[in-house]
N, C-alpha and C positions, 0 to 999 in steps of 0.2 A: 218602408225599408228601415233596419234598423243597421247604423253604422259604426265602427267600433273607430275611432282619431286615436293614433299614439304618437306623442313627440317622444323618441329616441334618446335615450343616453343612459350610461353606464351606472352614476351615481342617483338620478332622477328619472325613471319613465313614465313619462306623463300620459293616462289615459281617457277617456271619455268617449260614452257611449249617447247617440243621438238617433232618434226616431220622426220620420222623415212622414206627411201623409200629407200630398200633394205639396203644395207651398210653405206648408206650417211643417217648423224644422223646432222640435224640445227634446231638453235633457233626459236621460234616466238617468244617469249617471258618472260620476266620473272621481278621479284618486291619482295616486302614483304609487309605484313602486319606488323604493327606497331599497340602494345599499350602499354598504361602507367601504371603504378605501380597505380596511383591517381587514375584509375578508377575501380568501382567495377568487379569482376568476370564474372557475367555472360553478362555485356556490353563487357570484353574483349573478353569471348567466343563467342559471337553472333557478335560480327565487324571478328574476323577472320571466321566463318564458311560464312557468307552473302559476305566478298570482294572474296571468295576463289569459291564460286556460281559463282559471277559474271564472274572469270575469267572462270571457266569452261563454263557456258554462252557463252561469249565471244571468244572463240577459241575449243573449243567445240573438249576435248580430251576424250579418252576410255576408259585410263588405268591411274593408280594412282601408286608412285614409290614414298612409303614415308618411313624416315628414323625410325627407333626402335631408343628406350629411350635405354640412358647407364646410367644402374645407377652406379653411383663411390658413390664419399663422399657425395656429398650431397642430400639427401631425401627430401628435400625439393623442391629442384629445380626441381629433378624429376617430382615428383607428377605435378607440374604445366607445365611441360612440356606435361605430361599425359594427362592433361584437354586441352591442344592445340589441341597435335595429336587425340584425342576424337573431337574434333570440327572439325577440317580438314576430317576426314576420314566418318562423320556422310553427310558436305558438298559433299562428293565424292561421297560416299552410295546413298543418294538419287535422285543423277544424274545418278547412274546406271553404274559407272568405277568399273572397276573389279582393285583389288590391290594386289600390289606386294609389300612385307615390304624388308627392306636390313636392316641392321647393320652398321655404321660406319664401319669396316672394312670391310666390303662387296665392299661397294660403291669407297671407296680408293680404292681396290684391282682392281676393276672394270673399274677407269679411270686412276689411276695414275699407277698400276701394284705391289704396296706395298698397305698393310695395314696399314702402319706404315708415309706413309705419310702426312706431312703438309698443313696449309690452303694453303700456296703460291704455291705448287706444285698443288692442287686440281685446285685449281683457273688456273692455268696455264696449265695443260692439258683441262680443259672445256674450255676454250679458244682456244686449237688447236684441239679440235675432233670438236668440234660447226663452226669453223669455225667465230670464229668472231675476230672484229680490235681490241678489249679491253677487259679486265679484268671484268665479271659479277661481279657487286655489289648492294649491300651490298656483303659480303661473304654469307651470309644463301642463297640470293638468286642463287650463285655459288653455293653453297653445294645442292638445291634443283634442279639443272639442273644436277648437278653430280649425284644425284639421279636420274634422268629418261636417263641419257645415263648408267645409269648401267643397268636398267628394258630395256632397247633397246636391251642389251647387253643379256643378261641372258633370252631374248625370240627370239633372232635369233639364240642364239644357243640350245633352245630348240627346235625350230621349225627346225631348220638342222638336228637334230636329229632325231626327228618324221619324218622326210622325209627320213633319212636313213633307219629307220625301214620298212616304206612303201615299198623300192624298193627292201629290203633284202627277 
């Protein structure tokens, strides 16, 4: 299974792409979308839904394992977080990935074993389940690969499941 993880936001979309074969969960890939505050809106939503195409183009994943908006204090940020993960998820949609949404706490819980865990710790576990010589960066794009080894996670042991039922 190959699974595309995006952390959401406006100025940073963090992506990463993870190939799944049995228990062994590695990288192909992974980046962020980048834009400016200078440019208008819907140039920012149409460069991340088009490079976020490309990459699915490009490595040609199934499944989508994007993180949920926390909204805290600021509402603002939110909202434009919103309008990311609206373009990401619109770029996903009409490539036909089926998706799987997590929670910040979800996804910590999922790689590093706390909810409560830190970026350096996230960073540091996707570095040892992936399997790679350095630290994914930017961080978003660590936090978007920590997203698809949690959707790895949470569909093998869905499908263990469904397999126990079958043989019960």
């Amino acid at each position: 299974m190959v699974i595309l993880g995006i952390d959401p936001g406006l100025a940073h979309t963090g992506w990463g792409v993870v190939e799944t074969r049995g228990p062994m969960c590695r990288a192909r890939a992974y980046g962020c979308v980048t834009t400016t505050a200078a440019e208008p809106i819907d140039l920012r939503l149409g460069r991340i839904y088009r490079e976020l195409r490309e990459v699915i183009d490009r490595y040609g994943p199934t499944e989508l394992a994007i993180e949920s908006i926390y909204f805290g204090e600021n509402t603002k940020s939110a909202i434009a977080t919103a309008q990311a993960r609206g373009a990401a998820i619109v770029a996903c949609s009409t490539a036909g990935l089926s998706v799987g949404e997590y929670t910040p706490m979800q996804i910590k819980q999922a790689v590093v074993g706390t909810g409560a865990a830190d970026k350096r710790q996230v960073m540091y576990m996707v570095r040892t389940i992936l399997g790679l010589d350095h630290e994914p960066r930017p961080d978003h794009a660590a936090d978007a690969l920590a997203a698809a080894v949690c959707h790895a996670n949470v569909t093998r042991t869905t499908s263990l499941g469904e397999a126990r039922r079958v043989l019960t």
